[in-house]
C-alpha positions in Angstrom: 86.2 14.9 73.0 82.6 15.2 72.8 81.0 14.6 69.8 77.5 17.0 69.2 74.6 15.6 68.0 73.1 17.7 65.9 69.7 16.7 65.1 67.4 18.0 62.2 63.9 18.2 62.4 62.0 16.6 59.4 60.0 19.6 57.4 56.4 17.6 56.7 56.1 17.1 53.3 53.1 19.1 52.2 50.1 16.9 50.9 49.5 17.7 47.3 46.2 19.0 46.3 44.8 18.4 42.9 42.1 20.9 41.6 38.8 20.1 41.7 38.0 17.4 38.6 35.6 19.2 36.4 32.1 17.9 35.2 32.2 17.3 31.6 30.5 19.5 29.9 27.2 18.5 28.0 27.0 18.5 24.5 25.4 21.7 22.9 22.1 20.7 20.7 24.2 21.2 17.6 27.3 19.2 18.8 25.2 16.0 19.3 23.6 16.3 16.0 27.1 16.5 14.5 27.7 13.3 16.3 24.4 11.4 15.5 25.2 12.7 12.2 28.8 11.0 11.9 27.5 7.6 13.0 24.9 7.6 10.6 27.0 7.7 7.9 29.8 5.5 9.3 26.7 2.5 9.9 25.7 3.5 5.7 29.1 3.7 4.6 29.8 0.4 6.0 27.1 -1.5 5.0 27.5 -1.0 1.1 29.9 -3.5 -0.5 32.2 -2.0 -3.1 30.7 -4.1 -5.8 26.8 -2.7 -5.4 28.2 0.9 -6.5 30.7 -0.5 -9.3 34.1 -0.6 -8.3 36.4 -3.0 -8.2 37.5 -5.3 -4.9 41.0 -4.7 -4.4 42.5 -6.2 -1.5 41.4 -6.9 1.7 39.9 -4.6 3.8 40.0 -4.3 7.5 36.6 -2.7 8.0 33.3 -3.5 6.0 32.0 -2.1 3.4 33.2 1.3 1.7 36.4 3.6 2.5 35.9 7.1 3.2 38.1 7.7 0.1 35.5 5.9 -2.0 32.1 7.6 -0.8 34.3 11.2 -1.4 34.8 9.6 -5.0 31.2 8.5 -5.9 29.8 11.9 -4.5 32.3 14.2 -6.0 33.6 15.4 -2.9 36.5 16.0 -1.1 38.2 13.2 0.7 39.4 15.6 3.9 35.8 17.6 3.9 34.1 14.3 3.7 36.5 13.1 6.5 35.6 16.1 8.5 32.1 15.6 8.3 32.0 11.4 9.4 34.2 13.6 11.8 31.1 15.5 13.1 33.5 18.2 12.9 31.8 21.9 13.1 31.5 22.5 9.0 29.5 23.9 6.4 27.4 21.8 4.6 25.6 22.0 1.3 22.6 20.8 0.3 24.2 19.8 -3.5 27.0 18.5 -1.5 24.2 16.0 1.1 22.1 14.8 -2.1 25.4 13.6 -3.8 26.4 12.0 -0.5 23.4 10.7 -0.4 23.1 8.9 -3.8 26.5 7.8 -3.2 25.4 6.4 0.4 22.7 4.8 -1.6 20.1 6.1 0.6 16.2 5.2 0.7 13.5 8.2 1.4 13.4 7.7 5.1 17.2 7.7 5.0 17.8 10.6 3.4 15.1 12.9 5.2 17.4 11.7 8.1 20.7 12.8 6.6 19.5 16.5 6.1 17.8 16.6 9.3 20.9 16.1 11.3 22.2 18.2 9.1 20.3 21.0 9.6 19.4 21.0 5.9 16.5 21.2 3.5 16.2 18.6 1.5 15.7 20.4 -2.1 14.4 17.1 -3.8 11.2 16.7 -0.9 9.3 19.1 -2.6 9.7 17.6 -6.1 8.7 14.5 -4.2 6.3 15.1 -2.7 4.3 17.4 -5.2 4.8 14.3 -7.9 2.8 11.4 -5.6 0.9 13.2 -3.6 -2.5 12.5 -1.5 -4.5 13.3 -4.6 -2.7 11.2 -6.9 -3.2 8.2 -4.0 -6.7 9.0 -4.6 -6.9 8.4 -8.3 -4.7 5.4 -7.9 -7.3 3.6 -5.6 -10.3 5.3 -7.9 -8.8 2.8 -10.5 -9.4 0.1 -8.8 -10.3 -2.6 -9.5 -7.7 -1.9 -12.6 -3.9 -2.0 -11.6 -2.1 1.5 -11.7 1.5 2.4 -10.1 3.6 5.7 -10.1 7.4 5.3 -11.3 9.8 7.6 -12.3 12.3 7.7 -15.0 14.7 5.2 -13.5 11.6 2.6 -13.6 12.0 2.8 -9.9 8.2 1.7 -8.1 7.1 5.1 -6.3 3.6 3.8 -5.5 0.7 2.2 -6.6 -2.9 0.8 -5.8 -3.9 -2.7 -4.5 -4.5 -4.2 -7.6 -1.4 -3.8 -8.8 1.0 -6.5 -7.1 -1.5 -9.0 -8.1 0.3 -8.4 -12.1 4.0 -7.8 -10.6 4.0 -9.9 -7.5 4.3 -8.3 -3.9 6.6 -5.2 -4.2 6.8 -4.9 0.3 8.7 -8.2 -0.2 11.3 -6.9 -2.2 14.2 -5.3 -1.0 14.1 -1.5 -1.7 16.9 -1.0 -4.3 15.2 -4.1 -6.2 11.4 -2.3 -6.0 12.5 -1.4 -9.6 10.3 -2.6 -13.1 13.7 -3.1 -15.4 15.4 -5.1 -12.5 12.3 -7.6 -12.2 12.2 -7.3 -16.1 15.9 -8.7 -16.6 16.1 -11.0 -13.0 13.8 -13.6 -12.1 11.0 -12.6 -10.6 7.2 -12.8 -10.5 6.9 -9.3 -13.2 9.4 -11.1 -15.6 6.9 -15.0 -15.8 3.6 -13.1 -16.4 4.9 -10.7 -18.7 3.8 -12.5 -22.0 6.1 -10.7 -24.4 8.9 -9.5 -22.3 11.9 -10.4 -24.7 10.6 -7.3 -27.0 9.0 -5.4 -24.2 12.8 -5.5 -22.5 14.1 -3.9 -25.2 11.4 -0.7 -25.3 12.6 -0.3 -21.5 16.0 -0.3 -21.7 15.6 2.2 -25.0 13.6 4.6 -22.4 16.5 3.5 -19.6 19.0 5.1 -22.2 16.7 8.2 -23.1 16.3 9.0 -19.3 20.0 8.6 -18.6 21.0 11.5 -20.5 19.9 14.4 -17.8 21.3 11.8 -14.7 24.3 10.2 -16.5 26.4 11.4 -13.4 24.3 10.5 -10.5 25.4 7.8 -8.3 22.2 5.8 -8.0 21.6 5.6 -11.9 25.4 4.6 -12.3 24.8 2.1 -9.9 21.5 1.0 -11.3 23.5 0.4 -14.7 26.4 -0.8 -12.8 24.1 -4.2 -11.8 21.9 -4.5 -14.6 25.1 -5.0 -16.8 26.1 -7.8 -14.4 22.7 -9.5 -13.2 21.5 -10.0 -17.3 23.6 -10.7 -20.2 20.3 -9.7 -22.1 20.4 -6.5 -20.6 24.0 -6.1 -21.6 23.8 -6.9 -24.8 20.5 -4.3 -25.3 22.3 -1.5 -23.9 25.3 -1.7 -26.1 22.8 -1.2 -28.9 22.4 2.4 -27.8 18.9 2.9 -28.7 16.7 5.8 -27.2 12.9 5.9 -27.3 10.4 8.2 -25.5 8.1 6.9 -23.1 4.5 6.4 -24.4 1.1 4.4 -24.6 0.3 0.9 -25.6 -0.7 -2.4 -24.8 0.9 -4.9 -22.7 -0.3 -8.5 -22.0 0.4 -10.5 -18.6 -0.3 -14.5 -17.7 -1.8 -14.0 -14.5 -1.4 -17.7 -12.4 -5.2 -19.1 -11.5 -6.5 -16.0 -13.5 -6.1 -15.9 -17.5 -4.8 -13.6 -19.7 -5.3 -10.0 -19.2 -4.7 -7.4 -22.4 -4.4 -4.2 -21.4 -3.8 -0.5 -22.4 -1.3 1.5 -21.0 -1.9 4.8 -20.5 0.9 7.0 -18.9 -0.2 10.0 -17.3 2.9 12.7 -16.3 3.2 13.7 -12.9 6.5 16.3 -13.5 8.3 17.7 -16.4 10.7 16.4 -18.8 9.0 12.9 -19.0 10.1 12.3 -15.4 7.7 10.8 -13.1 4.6 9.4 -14.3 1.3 7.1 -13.1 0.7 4.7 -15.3 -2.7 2.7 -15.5 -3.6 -0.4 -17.2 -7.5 -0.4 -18.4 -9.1 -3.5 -20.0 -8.6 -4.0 -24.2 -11.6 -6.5 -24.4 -15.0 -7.3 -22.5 -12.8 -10.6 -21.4 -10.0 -9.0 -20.1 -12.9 -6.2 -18.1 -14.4 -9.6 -16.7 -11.1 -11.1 -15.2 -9.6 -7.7 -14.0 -12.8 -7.9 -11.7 -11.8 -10.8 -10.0 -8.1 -9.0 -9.3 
């Protein structure tokens, strides 16, 4: 008996095709802001150690610097919107909400006029800014010269000043920004403190004006912070807050050592630059003939 062969011709298997791989598309204007925007926080955010904004080390931490949970706390935000936004998620933003991020962030000039650019925001607090130091103001600053004048604002914080000046308080560019600030060099070592004659009492009139200011920015991150290392950095300090004395800002007469110079008296003379005893210029002018002679030679 025959057998039949039955043979079955193989069906080709069909090469698959895959769709054409799309080109990824490019990043509208507004999505790459978003993304600039995200990094730039994430590189502020992790540069600040927990103990320059006053709160407590607990633990270790895998990444540098702060948690997202702890910038949402000092700015008074939400920990999810704040999320969103280190996100570079698509979300409205206020400009109350970027200044308190930006105190929080600790954030110099330069760095904050970057924050509410990538934001697409106007900075609110530029104007004030600007209109308190502006080009005329530089102009009566150097008109001073050859006697010392500087613009600070309530926090004591160095806004500007002419070239005399750091020849009394030492060279300010030196300094790192968050220590460009008169009570810090008053209650640290530093240049300001050693030719300040009669800083022990002077202290105390600046951290009575400290307290006075304080009242209308008692929540803002940056004077909290301020506070925050003061308290640490000078048991002086410390002790003079607790006294809770308040004085207004106003004239007098200050005296400084100055090294390979003499000793200068001079009058103080505050000149206000916004309202509610905010920013001011203050000048120092000569008490005596001597003092005129010397500040020549500044």
């Amino acid at each position: 008996m025959t057998q039949a062969l039955h043979t079955r011709t193989a069906t080709p298997t069909p090469t698959p095709t895959h769709p054409q791989t799309a080109a990824p598309r490019p990043a509208s204007p507004g999505e790459a802001r978003r993304h600039e925007l995200a990094a730039f926080l994430r590189s502020r955010r992790e540069r600040i150690a927990p103990e320059q904004v006053g709160l407590p080390m607990t633990g270790r931490r895998r990444t540098p610097g702060l948690r997202r949970e702890e910038v949402a706390q000092l700015a008074a935000v939400g920990v999810t919107w704040y999320t969103w936004l280190e996100q570079g998620r698509d979300i409205q933003v206020s400009t109350q909400v970027l200044d308190a991020v930006a105190r929080a962030l600790l954030l110099d000039p330069s760095e904050r006029a970057h924050l509410f650019t990538l934001a697409g925001a106007e900075d609110p607090a530029a104007v004030k800014m600007c209109s308190s130091v502006t080009a005329g103001v530089r102009l009566l600053m150097e008109q001073m010269e050859p006697y010392p004048a500087v613009v600070i604002n309530s926090r004591y914080d160095v806004l500007a000043h002419n070239r005399t000046y750091p020849n009394i308080v030492g060279d300010l560019e030196q300094l790192p920004p968050e220590n460009r600030n008169l009570m810090w060099l008053a209650f640290t070592p530093s240049h300001f403190r050693e030719v300040l004659i009669d800083y022990r009492t002077e202290r105390l009139g600046m951290v009575a004006r400290f307290r006075s200011g304080m009242a209308d920015h008692g929540a803002e991150p940056v004077w909290k912070v301020l506070l925050t290392r003061l308290r640490k950095a000078s048991p002086d300090f410390d002790e003079a807050w607790q006294r809770h004395e308040v004085m207004l800002p106003g004239n007098g007469v200050k005296r400084f050592a100055v090294p390979d110079l003499g000793v200068l008296r001079c009058e103080y003379t505050n000149f206000w630059l916004s309202p509610s005893h905010g920013t001011r210029m203050i000048t120092y002018t000569p008490l005596d003939e001597e003092t005129r002679a010397l500040m020549q030679r500044l």
